[in-house]
N, C-alpha and C positions, 0 to 999 in steps of 0.2 A: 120211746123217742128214737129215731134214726140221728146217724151223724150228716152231720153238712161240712165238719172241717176237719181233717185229722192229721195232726203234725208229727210224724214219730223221729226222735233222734237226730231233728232239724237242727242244723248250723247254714249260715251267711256267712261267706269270708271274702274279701276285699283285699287285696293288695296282699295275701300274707296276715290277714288278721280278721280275727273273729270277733263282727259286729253282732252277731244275734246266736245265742246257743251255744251245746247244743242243748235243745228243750222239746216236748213231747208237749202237745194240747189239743183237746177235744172240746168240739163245739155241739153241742144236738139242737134238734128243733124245739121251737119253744124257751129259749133258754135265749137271754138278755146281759149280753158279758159289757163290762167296763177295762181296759186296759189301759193302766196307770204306771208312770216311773218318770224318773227325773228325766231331762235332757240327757240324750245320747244311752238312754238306758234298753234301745234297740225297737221302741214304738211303731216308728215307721216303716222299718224293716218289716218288722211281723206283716203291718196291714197290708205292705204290699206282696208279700207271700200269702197273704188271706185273700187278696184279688186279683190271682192270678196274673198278678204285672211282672213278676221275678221269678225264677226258680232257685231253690235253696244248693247249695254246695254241695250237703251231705243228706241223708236222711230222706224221707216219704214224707210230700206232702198230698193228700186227697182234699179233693173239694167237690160237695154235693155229689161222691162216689165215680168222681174223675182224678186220677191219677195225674200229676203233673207230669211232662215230660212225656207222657202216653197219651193226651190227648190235646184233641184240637184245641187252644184256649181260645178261638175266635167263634166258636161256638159255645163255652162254658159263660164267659163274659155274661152275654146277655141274662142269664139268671142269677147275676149280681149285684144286686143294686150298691151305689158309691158316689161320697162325695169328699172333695177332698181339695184345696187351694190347687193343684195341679189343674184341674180339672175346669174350676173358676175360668185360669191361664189362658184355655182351648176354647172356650165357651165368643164367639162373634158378639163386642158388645153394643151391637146395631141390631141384634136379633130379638125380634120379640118373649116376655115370657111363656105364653102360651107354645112357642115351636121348642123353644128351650128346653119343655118338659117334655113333649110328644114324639122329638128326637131321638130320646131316651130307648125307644119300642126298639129302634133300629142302631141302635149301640152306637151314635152318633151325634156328633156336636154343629147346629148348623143344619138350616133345612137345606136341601137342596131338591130333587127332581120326585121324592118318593112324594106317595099318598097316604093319605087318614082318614077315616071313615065318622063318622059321629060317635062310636062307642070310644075310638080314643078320645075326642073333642071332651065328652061327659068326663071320660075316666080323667082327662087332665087336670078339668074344672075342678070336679070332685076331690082332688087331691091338694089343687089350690086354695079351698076351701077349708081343709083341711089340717094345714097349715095356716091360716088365717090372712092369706094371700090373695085370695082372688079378682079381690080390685085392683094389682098389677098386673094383671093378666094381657092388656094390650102396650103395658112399659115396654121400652128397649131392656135389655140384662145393663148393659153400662148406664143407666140411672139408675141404677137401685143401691140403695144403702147396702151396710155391709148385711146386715140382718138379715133385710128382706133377701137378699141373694144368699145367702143360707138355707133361707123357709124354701126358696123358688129350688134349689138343687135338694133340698133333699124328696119333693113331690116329683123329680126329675129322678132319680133312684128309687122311688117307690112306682115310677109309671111301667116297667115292664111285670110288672106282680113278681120282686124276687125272693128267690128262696134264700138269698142270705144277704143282709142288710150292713153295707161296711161305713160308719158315722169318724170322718178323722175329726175332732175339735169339733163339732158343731157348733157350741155356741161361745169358741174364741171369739177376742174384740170385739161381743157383742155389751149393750149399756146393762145393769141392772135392771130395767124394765124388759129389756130384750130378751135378754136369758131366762131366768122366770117365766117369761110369756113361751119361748120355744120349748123350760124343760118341762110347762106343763103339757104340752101337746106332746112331744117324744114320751112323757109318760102315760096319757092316753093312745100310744101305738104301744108302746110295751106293753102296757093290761091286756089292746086285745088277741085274741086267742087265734086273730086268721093274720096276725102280722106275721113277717118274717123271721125267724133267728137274725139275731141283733149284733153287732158288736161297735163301741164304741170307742175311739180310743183321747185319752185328755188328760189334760196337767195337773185339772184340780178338782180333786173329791166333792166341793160345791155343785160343780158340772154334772155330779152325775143324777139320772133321772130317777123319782122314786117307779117301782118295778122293774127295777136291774135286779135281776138273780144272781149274779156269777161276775167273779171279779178275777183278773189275770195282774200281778203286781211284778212287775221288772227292775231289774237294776243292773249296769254293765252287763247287759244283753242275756243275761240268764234269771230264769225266773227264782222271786223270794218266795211268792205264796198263790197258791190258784184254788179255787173253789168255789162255793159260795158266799157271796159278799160279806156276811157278817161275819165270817168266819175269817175272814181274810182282810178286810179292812179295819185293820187295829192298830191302836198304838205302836205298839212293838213292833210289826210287820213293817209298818210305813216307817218307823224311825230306822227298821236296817235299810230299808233299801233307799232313802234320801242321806242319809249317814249324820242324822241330828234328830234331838230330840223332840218328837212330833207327839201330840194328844188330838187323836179322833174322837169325835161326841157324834151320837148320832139325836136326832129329832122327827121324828114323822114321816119316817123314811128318807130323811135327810140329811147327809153327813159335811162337817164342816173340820177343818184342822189348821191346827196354829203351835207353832214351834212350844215346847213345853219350860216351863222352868225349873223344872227338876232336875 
């Protein structure tokens, strides 16, 4: 497996103070990471150093074998797929969902003057389908529940075929039927073998999909524990870095946790 992210001796600093790091993390292909920590435990930081929106302070960050800071990032972009409530922000919501996703080719929000051939038209469909969306396909984006405009942007990050897949919260705010119905579809992309390297990032161990490999655990912007999920998503681990006593159980590849009484 090749790398697609590689962080070494990475810090974020803001005003005189160090939001994220410093911290070292590798991402390869094929490999399905969850990124977990309380509020302010530097989440957001990371993903947006994982999609080339930021450059870090200190430290080397590489992405898909691009050097920040050495190269063009308006040519990296594109083979990054991303979704994220900023992005919702940008999104025209008069625009249909089919341009919504087909946009995406051209690292763009909002059709305007370019063209599309019918292999996008398929690949959109196909993706809306995919997500279990395709009967919004001539909606506006501003009718759609909060759900459905999750499913519509992440087939919008999947439409230029990327090589590295960035999920902020996917299925925040969504109902229990909602969630469920999205985490089993994001866990039929993670089983298969032609998806992208993955990374998601969320509040709550419910959230995460089963075929997650790899887990990155934060607290106060330096990492508690990184590796492989079971390895890393334990009792002990999640009680330091939330700072109370937490019991992880896991079920069928599915992990739930609830403050402990011990």
């Amino acid at each position: 497996m090749s790398l697609v992210l590689d962080l070494q001796d990475v810090s974020v600093i803001r005003d005189g103070v160090t939001i994220l790091g410093p911290l070292s993390w590798r991402v390869s292909t094929g490999e399905r990471w969850v990124v977990l920590g309380p509020n302010g435990a530097g989440k957001s930081t990371l993903f947006a150093l994982a999609g080339s929106l930021i450059h870090p302070s200190r430290g080397l960050v590489s992405i898909l074998d691009s050097q920040m800071g050495r190269t063009d990032v308006f040519e990296l972009r594109p083979r990054i797929g991303m979704t994220s409530n900023a992005i919702v922000e940008l999104i025209p919501e008069d625009e249909n969902v089919m341009n919504v996703v087909m946009t995406s080719a051209y690292a763009i929000v909002g059709r305007w003057q370019e063209s599309y051939d019918l292999w996008d038209e398929s690949r959109a469909l196909s993706l809306l389908t995919i997500l279990g969306v395709r009967s919004l396909k001539d909606r506006t984006f501003g009718t759609l529940s909060e759900g459905e405009k999750k499913r519509v942007l992440i087939a919008r990050a999947l439409m230029p075929n990327p090589e590295l897949l960035l999920l902020d919260e996917p299925a925040a705010g969504l109902d229990l039927g909602g969630r469920e119905d999205l985490l089993r579809r994001l866990n039929a992309l993670a089983l298969d073998p032609a998806s992208p390297a993955t990374i998601i990032v969320t509040h709550h161990v419910e959230e995460i999909p089963q075929g997650t490999t790899h887990c990155l655990l934060l607290s106060d912007g330096l990492v508690v524990a990184q590796g492989e999920l079971r390895d890393v998503l334990t009792s002990q681990n999640l009680s330091i870095a939330y700072d109370i006593a937490i019991e992880v159980q896991e079920e069928s590849g599915r992990y739930f946790a609830r403050a402990s009484d011990r």
